[in-house]
C-alpha positions in Angstrom: 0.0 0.0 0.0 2.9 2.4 1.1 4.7 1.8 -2.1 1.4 2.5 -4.4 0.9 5.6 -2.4 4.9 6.7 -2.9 4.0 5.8 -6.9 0.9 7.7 -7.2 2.5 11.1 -5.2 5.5 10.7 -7.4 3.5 11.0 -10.4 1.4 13.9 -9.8 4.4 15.7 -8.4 6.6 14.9 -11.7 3.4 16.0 -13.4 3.4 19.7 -11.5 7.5 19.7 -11.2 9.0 18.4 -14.4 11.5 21.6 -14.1 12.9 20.8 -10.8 16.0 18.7 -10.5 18.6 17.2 -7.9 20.3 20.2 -6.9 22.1 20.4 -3.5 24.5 18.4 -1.9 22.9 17.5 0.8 19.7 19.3 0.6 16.3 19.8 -1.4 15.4 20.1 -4.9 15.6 23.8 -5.9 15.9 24.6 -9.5 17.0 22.1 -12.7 20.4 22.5 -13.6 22.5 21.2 -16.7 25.0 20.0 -14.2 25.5 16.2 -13.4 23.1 14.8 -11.2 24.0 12.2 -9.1 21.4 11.3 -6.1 23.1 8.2 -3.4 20.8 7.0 -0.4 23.3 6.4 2.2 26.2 8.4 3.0 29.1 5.6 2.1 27.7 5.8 -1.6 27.6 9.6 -1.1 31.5 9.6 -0.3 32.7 7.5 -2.2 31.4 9.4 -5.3 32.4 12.3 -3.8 35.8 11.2 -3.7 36.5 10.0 -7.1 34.2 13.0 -8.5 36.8 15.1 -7.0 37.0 18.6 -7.9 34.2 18.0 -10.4 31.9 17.7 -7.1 32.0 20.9 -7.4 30.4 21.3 -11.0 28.0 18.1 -10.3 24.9 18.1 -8.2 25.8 15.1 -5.4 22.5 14.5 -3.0 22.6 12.5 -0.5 19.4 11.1 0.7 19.7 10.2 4.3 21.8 13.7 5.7 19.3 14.0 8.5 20.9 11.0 10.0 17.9 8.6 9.6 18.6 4.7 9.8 18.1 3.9 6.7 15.8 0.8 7.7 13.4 3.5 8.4 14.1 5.8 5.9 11.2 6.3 3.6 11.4 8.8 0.7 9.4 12.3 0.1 7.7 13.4 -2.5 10.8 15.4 -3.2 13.4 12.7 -2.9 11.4 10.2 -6.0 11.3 13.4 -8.1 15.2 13.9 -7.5 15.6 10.4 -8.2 13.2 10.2 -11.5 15.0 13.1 -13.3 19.0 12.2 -12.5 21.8 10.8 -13.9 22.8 8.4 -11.7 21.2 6.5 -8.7 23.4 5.0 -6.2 21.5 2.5 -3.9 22.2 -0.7 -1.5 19.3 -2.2 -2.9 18.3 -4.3 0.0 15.3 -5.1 2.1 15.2 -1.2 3.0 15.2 -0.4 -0.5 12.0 -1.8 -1.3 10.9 1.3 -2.3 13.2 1.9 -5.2 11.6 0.0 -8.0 8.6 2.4 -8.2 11.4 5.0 -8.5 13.0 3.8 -11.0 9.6 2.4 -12.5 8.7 6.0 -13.0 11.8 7.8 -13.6 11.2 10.6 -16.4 15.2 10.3 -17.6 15.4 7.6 -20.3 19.5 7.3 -19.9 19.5 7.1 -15.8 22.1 4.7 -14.5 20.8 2.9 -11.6 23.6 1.5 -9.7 22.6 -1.5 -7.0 25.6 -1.9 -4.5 24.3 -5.7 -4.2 24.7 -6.2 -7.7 28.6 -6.0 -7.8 29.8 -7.8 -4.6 29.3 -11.1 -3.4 26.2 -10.6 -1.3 25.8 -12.7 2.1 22.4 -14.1 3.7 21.1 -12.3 6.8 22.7 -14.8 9.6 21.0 -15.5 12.9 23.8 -17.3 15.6 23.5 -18.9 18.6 22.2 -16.3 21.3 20.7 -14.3 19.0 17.0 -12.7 19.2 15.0 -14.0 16.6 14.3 -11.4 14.1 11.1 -10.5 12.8 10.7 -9.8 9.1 7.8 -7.9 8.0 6.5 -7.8 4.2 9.6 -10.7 3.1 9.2 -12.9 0.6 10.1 -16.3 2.2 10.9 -17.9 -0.8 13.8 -15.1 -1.6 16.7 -15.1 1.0 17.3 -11.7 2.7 20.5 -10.8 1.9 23.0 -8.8 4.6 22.9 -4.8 3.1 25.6 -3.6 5.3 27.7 -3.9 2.3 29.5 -0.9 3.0 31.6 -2.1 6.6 34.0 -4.3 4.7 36.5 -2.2 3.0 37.4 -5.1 0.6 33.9 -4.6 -0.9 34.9 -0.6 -0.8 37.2 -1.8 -3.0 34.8 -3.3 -5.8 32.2 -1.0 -5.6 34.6 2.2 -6.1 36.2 0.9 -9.2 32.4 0.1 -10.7 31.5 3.2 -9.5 34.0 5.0 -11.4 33.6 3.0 -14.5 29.8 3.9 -14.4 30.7 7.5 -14.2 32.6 7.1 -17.0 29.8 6.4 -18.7 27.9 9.0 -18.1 30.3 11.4 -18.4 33.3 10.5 -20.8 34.5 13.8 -21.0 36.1 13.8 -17.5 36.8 9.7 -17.6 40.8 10.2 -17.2 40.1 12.6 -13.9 37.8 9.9 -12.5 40.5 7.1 -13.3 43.2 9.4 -11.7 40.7 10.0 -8.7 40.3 6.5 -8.1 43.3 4.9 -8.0 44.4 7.5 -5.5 41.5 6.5 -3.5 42.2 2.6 -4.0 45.0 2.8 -2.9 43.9 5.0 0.6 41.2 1.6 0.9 44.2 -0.8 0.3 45.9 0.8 3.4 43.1 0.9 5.6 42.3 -2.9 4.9 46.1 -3.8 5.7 45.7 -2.3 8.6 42.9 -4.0 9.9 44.3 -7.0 9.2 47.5 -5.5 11.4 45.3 -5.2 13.9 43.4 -8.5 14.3 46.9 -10.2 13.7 48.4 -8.4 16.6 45.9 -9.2 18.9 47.0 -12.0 19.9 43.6 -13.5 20.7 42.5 -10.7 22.6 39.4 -9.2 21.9 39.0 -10.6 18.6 35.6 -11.9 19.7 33.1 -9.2 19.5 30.1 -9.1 21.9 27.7 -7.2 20.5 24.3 -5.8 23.1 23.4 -4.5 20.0 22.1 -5.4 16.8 24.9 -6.0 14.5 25.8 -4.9 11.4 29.5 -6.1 10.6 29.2 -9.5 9.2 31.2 -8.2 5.9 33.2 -6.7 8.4 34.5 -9.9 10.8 34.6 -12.2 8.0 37.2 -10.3 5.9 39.6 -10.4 8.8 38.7 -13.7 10.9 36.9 -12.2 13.7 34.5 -14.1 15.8 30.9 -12.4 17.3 28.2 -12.5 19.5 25.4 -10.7 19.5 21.8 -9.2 20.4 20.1 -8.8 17.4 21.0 -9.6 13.7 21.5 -6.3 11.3 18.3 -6.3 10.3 16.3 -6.2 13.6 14.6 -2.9 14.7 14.4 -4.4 18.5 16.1 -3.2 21.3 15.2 -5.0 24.1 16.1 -8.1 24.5 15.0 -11.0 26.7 16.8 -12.7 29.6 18.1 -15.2 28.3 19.9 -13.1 25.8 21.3 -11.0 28.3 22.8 -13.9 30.3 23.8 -15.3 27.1 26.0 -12.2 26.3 27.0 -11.9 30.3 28.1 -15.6 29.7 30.8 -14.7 26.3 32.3 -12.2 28.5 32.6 -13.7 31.2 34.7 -17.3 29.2 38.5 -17.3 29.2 38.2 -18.8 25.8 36.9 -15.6 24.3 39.3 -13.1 26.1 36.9 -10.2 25.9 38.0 -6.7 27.2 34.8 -4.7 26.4 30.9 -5.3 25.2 30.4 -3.1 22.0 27.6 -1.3 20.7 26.8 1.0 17.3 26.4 5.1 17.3 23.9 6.9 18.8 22.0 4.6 20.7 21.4 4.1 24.4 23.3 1.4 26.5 20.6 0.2 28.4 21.3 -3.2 27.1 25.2 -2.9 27.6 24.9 -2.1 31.1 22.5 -4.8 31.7 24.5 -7.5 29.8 27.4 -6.1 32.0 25.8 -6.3 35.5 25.4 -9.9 34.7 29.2 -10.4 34.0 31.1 -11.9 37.2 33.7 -8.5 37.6 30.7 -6.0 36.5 33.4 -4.3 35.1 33.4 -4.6 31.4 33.8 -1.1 29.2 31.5 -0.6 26.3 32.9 0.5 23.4 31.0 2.1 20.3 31.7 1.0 16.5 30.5 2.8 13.9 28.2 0.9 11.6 28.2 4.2 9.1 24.2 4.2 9.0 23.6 7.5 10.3 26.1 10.0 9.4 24.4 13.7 9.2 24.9 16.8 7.0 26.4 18.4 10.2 29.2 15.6 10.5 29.5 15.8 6.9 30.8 19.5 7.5 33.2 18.6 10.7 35.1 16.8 7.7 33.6 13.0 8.0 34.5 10.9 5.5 34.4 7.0 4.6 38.1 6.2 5.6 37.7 9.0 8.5 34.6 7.0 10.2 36.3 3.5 9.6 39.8 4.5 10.8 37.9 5.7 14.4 36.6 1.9 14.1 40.4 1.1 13.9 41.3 3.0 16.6 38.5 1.4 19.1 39.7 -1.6 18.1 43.5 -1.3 18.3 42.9 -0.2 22.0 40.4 -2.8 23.1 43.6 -5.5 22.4 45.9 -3.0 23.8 47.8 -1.9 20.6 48.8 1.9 20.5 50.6 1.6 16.9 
Protein backbone atom coordinates (compact mmCIF):
# COMPACT_ATOMS: atom_id res chain seq x y z
CA UNK A 1 0.00 0.00 0.00
CA UNK A 2 2.93 2.42 1.10
CA UNK A 3 4.65 1.81 -2.11
CA UNK A 4 1.37 2.54 -4.41
CA UNK A 5 0.93 5.64 -2.39
CA UNK A 6 4.89 6.75 -2.86
CA UNK A 7 4.01 5.77 -6.87
CA UNK A 8 0.87 7.69 -7.20
CA UNK A 9 2.55 11.11 -5.16
CA UNK A 10 5.54 10.73 -7.36
CA UNK A 11 3.47 10.97 -10.44
CA UNK A 12 1.35 13.91 -9.76
CA UNK A 13 4.42 15.68 -8.40
CA UNK A 14 6.57 14.90 -11.66
CA UNK A 15 3.42 15.97 -13.43
CA UNK A 16 3.39 19.72 -11.55
CA UNK A 17 7.50 19.74 -11.18
CA UNK A 18 9.05 18.37 -14.43
CA UNK A 19 11.52 21.56 -14.11
CA UNK A 20 12.86 20.83 -10.81
CA UNK A 21 16.03 18.68 -10.46
CA UNK A 22 18.56 17.21 -7.91
CA UNK A 23 20.27 20.24 -6.89
CA UNK A 24 22.15 20.35 -3.46
CA UNK A 25 24.51 18.39 -1.95
CA UNK A 26 22.90 17.49 0.80
CA UNK A 27 19.71 19.32 0.60
CA UNK A 28 16.28 19.76 -1.36
CA UNK A 29 15.40 20.12 -4.89
CA UNK A 30 15.62 23.78 -5.94
CA UNK A 31 15.88 24.57 -9.54
CA UNK A 32 17.00 22.12 -12.67
CA UNK A 33 20.35 22.49 -13.59
CA UNK A 34 22.46 21.20 -16.69
CA UNK A 35 24.97 19.96 -14.16
CA UNK A 36 25.48 16.18 -13.41
CA UNK A 37 23.06 14.79 -11.21
CA UNK A 38 23.96 12.15 -9.12
CA UNK A 39 21.40 11.25 -6.08
CA UNK A 40 23.10 8.21 -3.43
CA UNK A 41 20.79 6.98 -0.37
CA UNK A 42 23.29 6.39 2.18
CA UNK A 43 26.20 8.37 3.02
CA UNK A 44 29.15 5.58 2.08
CA UNK A 45 27.67 5.82 -1.64
CA UNK A 46 27.59 9.57 -1.06
CA UNK A 47 31.48 9.63 -0.29
CA UNK A 48 32.68 7.53 -2.24
CA UNK A 49 31.35 9.43 -5.29
CA UNK A 50 32.43 12.27 -3.85
CA UNK A 51 35.83 11.15 -3.74
CA UNK A 52 36.53 10.04 -7.07
CA UNK A 53 34.21 12.97 -8.52
CA UNK A 54 36.76 15.08 -6.99
CA UNK A 55 37.01 18.57 -7.89
CA UNK A 56 34.23 17.96 -10.36
CA UNK A 57 31.95 17.67 -7.06
CA UNK A 58 32.05 20.89 -7.36
CA UNK A 59 30.42 21.31 -10.99
CA UNK A 60 28.02 18.12 -10.29
CA UNK A 61 24.90 18.07 -8.16
CA UNK A 62 25.76 15.15 -5.37
CA UNK A 63 22.51 14.54 -3.05
CA UNK A 64 22.62 12.47 -0.46
CA UNK A 65 19.42 11.15 0.69
CA UNK A 66 19.74 10.23 4.29
CA UNK A 67 21.81 13.67 5.73
CA UNK A 68 19.35 13.98 8.51
CA UNK A 69 20.88 11.00 10.05
CA UNK A 70 17.91 8.62 9.56
CA UNK A 71 18.58 4.70 9.76
CA UNK A 72 18.09 3.92 6.70
CA UNK A 73 15.83 0.80 7.72
CA UNK A 74 13.40 3.54 8.45
CA UNK A 75 14.06 5.77 5.91
CA UNK A 76 11.16 6.32 3.60
CA UNK A 77 11.39 8.84 0.71
CA UNK A 78 9.41 12.34 0.14
CA UNK A 79 7.73 13.37 -2.54
CA UNK A 80 10.76 15.41 -3.21
CA UNK A 81 13.37 12.74 -2.91
CA UNK A 82 11.35 10.19 -6.02
CA UNK A 83 11.35 13.40 -8.09
CA UNK A 84 15.20 13.93 -7.47
CA UNK A 85 15.63 10.35 -8.20
CA UNK A 86 13.21 10.23 -11.46
CA UNK A 87 14.96 13.08 -13.28
CA UNK A 88 19.04 12.15 -12.49
CA UNK A 89 21.85 10.77 -13.91
CA UNK A 90 22.80 8.44 -11.71
CA UNK A 91 21.23 6.46 -8.74
CA UNK A 92 23.41 4.98 -6.20
CA UNK A 93 21.45 2.49 -3.89
CA UNK A 94 22.17 -0.67 -1.45
CA UNK A 95 19.28 -2.18 -2.92
CA UNK A 96 18.29 -4.33 0.03
CA UNK A 97 15.28 -5.07 2.14
CA UNK A 98 15.17 -1.22 2.97
CA UNK A 99 15.20 -0.44 -0.51
CA UNK A 100 12.03 -1.79 -1.33
CA UNK A 101 10.88 1.27 -2.25
CA UNK A 102 13.25 1.95 -5.22
CA UNK A 103 11.55 0.01 -7.98
CA UNK A 104 8.64 2.39 -8.19
CA UNK A 105 11.42 5.03 -8.45
CA UNK A 106 13.02 3.77 -11.04
CA UNK A 107 9.61 2.39 -12.50
CA UNK A 108 8.72 6.02 -13.04
CA UNK A 109 11.81 7.84 -13.57
CA UNK A 110 11.20 10.58 -16.40
CA UNK A 111 15.24 10.32 -17.63
CA UNK A 112 15.43 7.58 -20.30
CA UNK A 113 19.55 7.30 -19.88
CA UNK A 114 19.53 7.14 -15.80
CA UNK A 115 22.10 4.68 -14.47
CA UNK A 116 20.79 2.88 -11.58
CA UNK A 117 23.63 1.48 -9.70
CA UNK A 118 22.62 -1.50 -6.97
CA UNK A 119 25.64 -1.91 -4.47
CA UNK A 120 24.30 -5.67 -4.17
CA UNK A 121 24.72 -6.15 -7.72
CA UNK A 122 28.64 -5.98 -7.79
CA UNK A 123 29.77 -7.82 -4.57
CA UNK A 124 29.28 -11.13 -3.41
CA UNK A 125 26.18 -10.62 -1.27
CA UNK A 126 25.76 -12.73 2.06
CA UNK A 127 22.41 -14.12 3.74
CA UNK A 128 21.11 -12.35 6.75
CA UNK A 129 22.74 -14.84 9.60
CA UNK A 130 20.96 -15.54 12.90
CA UNK A 131 23.79 -17.27 15.61
CA UNK A 132 23.47 -18.95 18.61
CA UNK A 133 22.20 -16.34 21.27
CA UNK A 134 20.70 -14.29 18.99
CA UNK A 135 16.97 -12.68 19.21
CA UNK A 136 15.05 -14.01 16.59
CA UNK A 137 14.30 -11.36 14.11
CA UNK A 138 11.14 -10.52 12.85
CA UNK A 139 10.70 -9.79 9.06
CA UNK A 140 7.82 -7.86 8.04
CA UNK A 141 6.49 -7.76 4.21
CA UNK A 142 9.56 -10.70 3.07
CA UNK A 143 9.19 -12.89 0.61
CA UNK A 144 10.07 -16.26 2.24
CA UNK A 145 10.90 -17.94 -0.76
CA UNK A 146 13.84 -15.10 -1.58
CA UNK A 147 16.73 -15.11 0.97
CA UNK A 148 17.25 -11.65 2.69
CA UNK A 149 20.46 -10.76 1.93
CA UNK A 150 22.95 -8.79 4.58
CA UNK A 151 22.87 -4.80 3.10
CA UNK A 152 25.58 -3.59 5.31
CA UNK A 153 27.67 -3.94 2.28
CA UNK A 154 29.53 -0.86 3.01
CA UNK A 155 31.57 -2.14 6.57
CA UNK A 156 33.97 -4.32 4.69
CA UNK A 157 36.49 -2.17 2.98
CA UNK A 158 37.36 -5.06 0.57
CA UNK A 159 33.91 -4.60 -0.87
CA UNK A 160 34.90 -0.64 -0.84
CA UNK A 161 37.23 -1.80 -3.03
CA UNK A 162 34.82 -3.34 -5.77
CA UNK A 163 32.15 -0.99 -5.57
CA UNK A 164 34.56 2.16 -6.08
CA UNK A 165 36.15 0.89 -9.15
CA UNK A 166 32.41 0.13 -10.72
CA UNK A 167 31.53 3.18 -9.53
CA UNK A 168 34.00 5.00 -11.44
CA UNK A 169 33.61 3.02 -14.54
CA UNK A 170 29.84 3.89 -14.35
CA UNK A 171 30.71 7.48 -14.18
CA UNK A 172 32.62 7.15 -16.98
CA UNK A 173 29.84 6.39 -18.74
CA UNK A 174 27.89 9.01 -18.14
CA UNK A 175 30.25 11.45 -18.39
CA UNK A 176 33.34 10.47 -20.82
CA UNK A 177 34.53 13.84 -20.98
CA UNK A 178 36.09 13.83 -17.45
CA UNK A 179 36.83 9.73 -17.56
CA UNK A 180 40.79 10.18 -17.20
CA UNK A 181 40.13 12.64 -13.88
CA UNK A 182 37.84 9.92 -12.54
CA UNK A 183 40.49 7.11 -13.29
CA UNK A 184 43.22 9.44 -11.68
CA UNK A 185 40.72 10.03 -8.67
CA UNK A 186 40.30 6.48 -8.15
CA UNK A 187 43.31 4.88 -7.97
CA UNK A 188 44.43 7.48 -5.55
CA UNK A 189 41.48 6.51 -3.46
CA UNK A 190 42.22 2.59 -3.95
CA UNK A 191 44.95 2.80 -2.86
CA UNK A 192 43.87 4.97 0.62
CA UNK A 193 41.24 1.63 0.86
CA UNK A 194 44.21 -0.80 0.27
CA UNK A 195 45.87 0.84 3.37
CA UNK A 196 43.09 0.88 5.63
CA UNK A 197 42.27 -2.91 4.93
CA UNK A 198 46.11 -3.82 5.74
CA UNK A 199 45.70 -2.27 8.56
CA UNK A 200 42.89 -4.05 9.92
CA UNK A 201 44.34 -6.96 9.17
CA UNK A 202 47.46 -5.52 11.39
CA UNK A 203 45.27 -5.18 13.92
CA UNK A 204 43.43 -8.51 14.30
CA UNK A 205 46.86 -10.16 13.67
CA UNK A 206 48.42 -8.39 16.57
CA UNK A 207 45.89 -9.24 18.93
CA UNK A 208 47.05 -12.03 19.91
CA UNK A 209 43.59 -13.46 20.73
CA UNK A 210 42.48 -10.69 22.61
CA UNK A 211 39.35 -9.18 21.89
CA UNK A 212 39.01 -10.65 18.63
CA UNK A 213 35.60 -11.88 19.75
CA UNK A 214 33.11 -9.16 19.51
CA UNK A 215 30.10 -9.12 21.89
CA UNK A 216 27.68 -7.19 20.48
CA UNK A 217 24.30 -5.77 23.11
CA UNK A 218 23.41 -4.50 19.99
CA UNK A 219 22.05 -5.39 16.79
CA UNK A 220 24.91 -5.96 14.53
CA UNK A 221 25.78 -4.92 11.40
CA UNK A 222 29.51 -6.09 10.59
CA UNK A 223 29.18 -9.46 9.22
CA UNK A 224 31.17 -8.21 5.87
CA UNK A 225 33.24 -6.72 8.44
CA UNK A 226 34.48 -9.90 10.80
CA UNK A 227 34.62 -12.16 8.00
CA UNK A 228 37.18 -10.27 5.93
CA UNK A 229 39.59 -10.41 8.81
CA UNK A 230 38.71 -13.69 10.94
CA UNK A 231 36.92 -12.22 13.65
CA UNK A 232 34.48 -14.08 15.79
CA UNK A 233 30.85 -12.45 17.27
CA UNK A 234 28.16 -12.50 19.52
CA UNK A 235 25.36 -10.69 19.47
CA UNK A 236 21.83 -9.24 20.40
CA UNK A 237 20.12 -8.83 17.39
CA UNK A 238 21.02 -9.59 13.66
CA UNK A 239 21.47 -6.28 11.34
CA UNK A 240 18.32 -6.27 10.31
CA UNK A 241 16.35 -6.23 13.56
CA UNK A 242 14.62 -2.89 14.75
CA UNK A 243 14.41 -4.39 18.45
CA UNK A 244 16.06 -3.17 21.29
CA UNK A 245 15.18 -5.01 24.12
CA UNK A 246 16.06 -8.07 24.51
CA UNK A 247 15.02 -10.95 26.74
CA UNK A 248 16.75 -12.72 29.65
CA UNK A 249 18.07 -15.23 28.25
CA UNK A 250 19.91 -13.06 25.84
CA UNK A 251 21.33 -10.98 28.26
CA UNK A 252 22.76 -13.94 30.26
CA UNK A 253 23.79 -15.30 27.13
CA UNK A 254 26.01 -12.23 26.33
CA UNK A 255 27.02 -11.85 30.31
CA UNK A 256 28.14 -15.63 29.69
CA UNK A 257 30.82 -14.69 26.34
CA UNK A 258 32.30 -12.17 28.52
CA UNK A 259 32.63 -13.71 31.22
CA UNK A 260 34.66 -17.35 29.16
CA UNK A 261 38.50 -17.30 29.23
CA UNK A 262 38.20 -18.76 25.81
CA UNK A 263 36.91 -15.56 24.31
CA UNK A 264 39.30 -13.12 26.10
CA UNK A 265 36.94 -10.16 25.95
CA UNK A 266 37.96 -6.66 27.17
CA UNK A 267 34.79 -4.73 26.42
CA UNK A 268 30.93 -5.27 25.19
CA UNK A 269 30.36 -3.13 22.00
CA UNK A 270 27.59 -1.29 20.67
CA UNK A 271 26.76 1.04 17.30
CA UNK A 272 26.37 5.05 17.33
CA UNK A 273 23.88 6.86 18.81
CA UNK A 274 22.04 4.57 20.65
CA UNK A 275 21.44 4.11 24.36
CA UNK A 276 23.31 1.41 26.51
CA UNK A 277 20.60 0.25 28.36
CA UNK A 278 21.34 -3.21 27.08
CA UNK A 279 25.23 -2.94 27.57
CA UNK A 280 24.88 -2.10 31.14
CA UNK A 281 22.49 -4.82 31.67
CA UNK A 282 24.47 -7.47 29.83
CA UNK A 283 27.38 -6.08 32.05
CA UNK A 284 25.82 -6.30 35.52
CA UNK A 285 25.41 -9.91 34.67
CA UNK A 286 29.22 -10.40 34.03
CA UNK A 287 31.07 -11.85 37.19
CA UNK A 288 33.68 -8.54 37.64
CA UNK A 289 30.72 -6.01 36.45
CA UNK A 290 33.40 -4.31 35.06
CA UNK A 291 33.38 -4.64 31.37
CA UNK A 292 33.76 -1.10 29.18
CA UNK A 293 31.54 -0.57 26.33
CA UNK A 294 32.95 0.47 23.36
CA UNK A 295 30.96 2.10 20.35
CA UNK A 296 31.73 0.98 16.53
CA UNK A 297 30.55 2.85 13.95
CA UNK A 298 28.17 0.89 11.65
CA UNK A 299 28.22 4.23 9.14
CA UNK A 300 24.19 4.19 9.04
CA UNK A 301 23.65 7.51 10.31
CA UNK A 302 26.05 9.99 9.42
CA UNK A 303 24.38 13.67 9.21
CA UNK A 304 24.90 16.79 6.99
CA UNK A 305 26.41 18.37 10.15
CA UNK A 306 29.17 15.56 10.49
CA UNK A 307 29.52 15.77 6.89
CA UNK A 308 30.79 19.51 7.52
CA UNK A 309 33.18 18.63 10.73
CA UNK A 310 35.12 16.80 7.70
CA UNK A 311 33.61 13.04 8.05
CA UNK A 312 34.50 10.88 5.45
CA UNK A 313 34.37 6.99 4.65
CA UNK A 314 38.12 6.16 5.62
CA UNK A 315 37.71 8.97 8.52
CA UNK A 316 34.61 7.03 10.18
CA UNK A 317 36.26 3.52 9.62
CA UNK A 318 39.83 4.54 10.82
CA UNK A 319 37.87 5.71 14.38
CA UNK A 320 36.65 1.89 14.14
CA UNK A 321 40.41 1.07 13.93
CA UNK A 322 41.30 3.00 16.65
CA UNK A 323 38.52 1.42 19.10
CA UNK A 324 39.72 -1.61 18.13
CA UNK A 325 43.47 -1.30 18.32
CA UNK A 326 42.90 -0.16 22.01
CA UNK A 327 40.39 -2.81 23.13
CA UNK A 328 43.57 -5.51 22.36
CA UNK A 329 45.87 -2.98 23.77
CA UNK A 330 47.79 -1.93 20.56
CA UNK A 331 48.76 1.93 20.49
CA UNK A 332 50.63 1.57 16.94
Amino acid sequence: MLQKKLSLVMACMIAGMNLIGCSSTVGNAETKSDKLQIVCTNFSEYDWVRQILGTHAEETELTYLLSDGVDMHNYQPTASDMVKISGCDMFVYVGGESDKWVDDALAEATNPNLKAFRLLDVITAKEEEEIEGMEECEEEDHDEDEPELDEHVWLSVRNAQIICSELEQTLETIDPENADDYKSNFNSYQTELIHLDEDFNRCYSLSSGINTTLVFADRFPFRYFVDDYGYKYYAAFAGCSAETEASFETVAFLAKQLDDPQNVCSCVYVIEGGKHDLAEAVISNTQSKDFPIRELNSIQSVTSEQIADGATYISLMRGNLEVLKEASGQSW
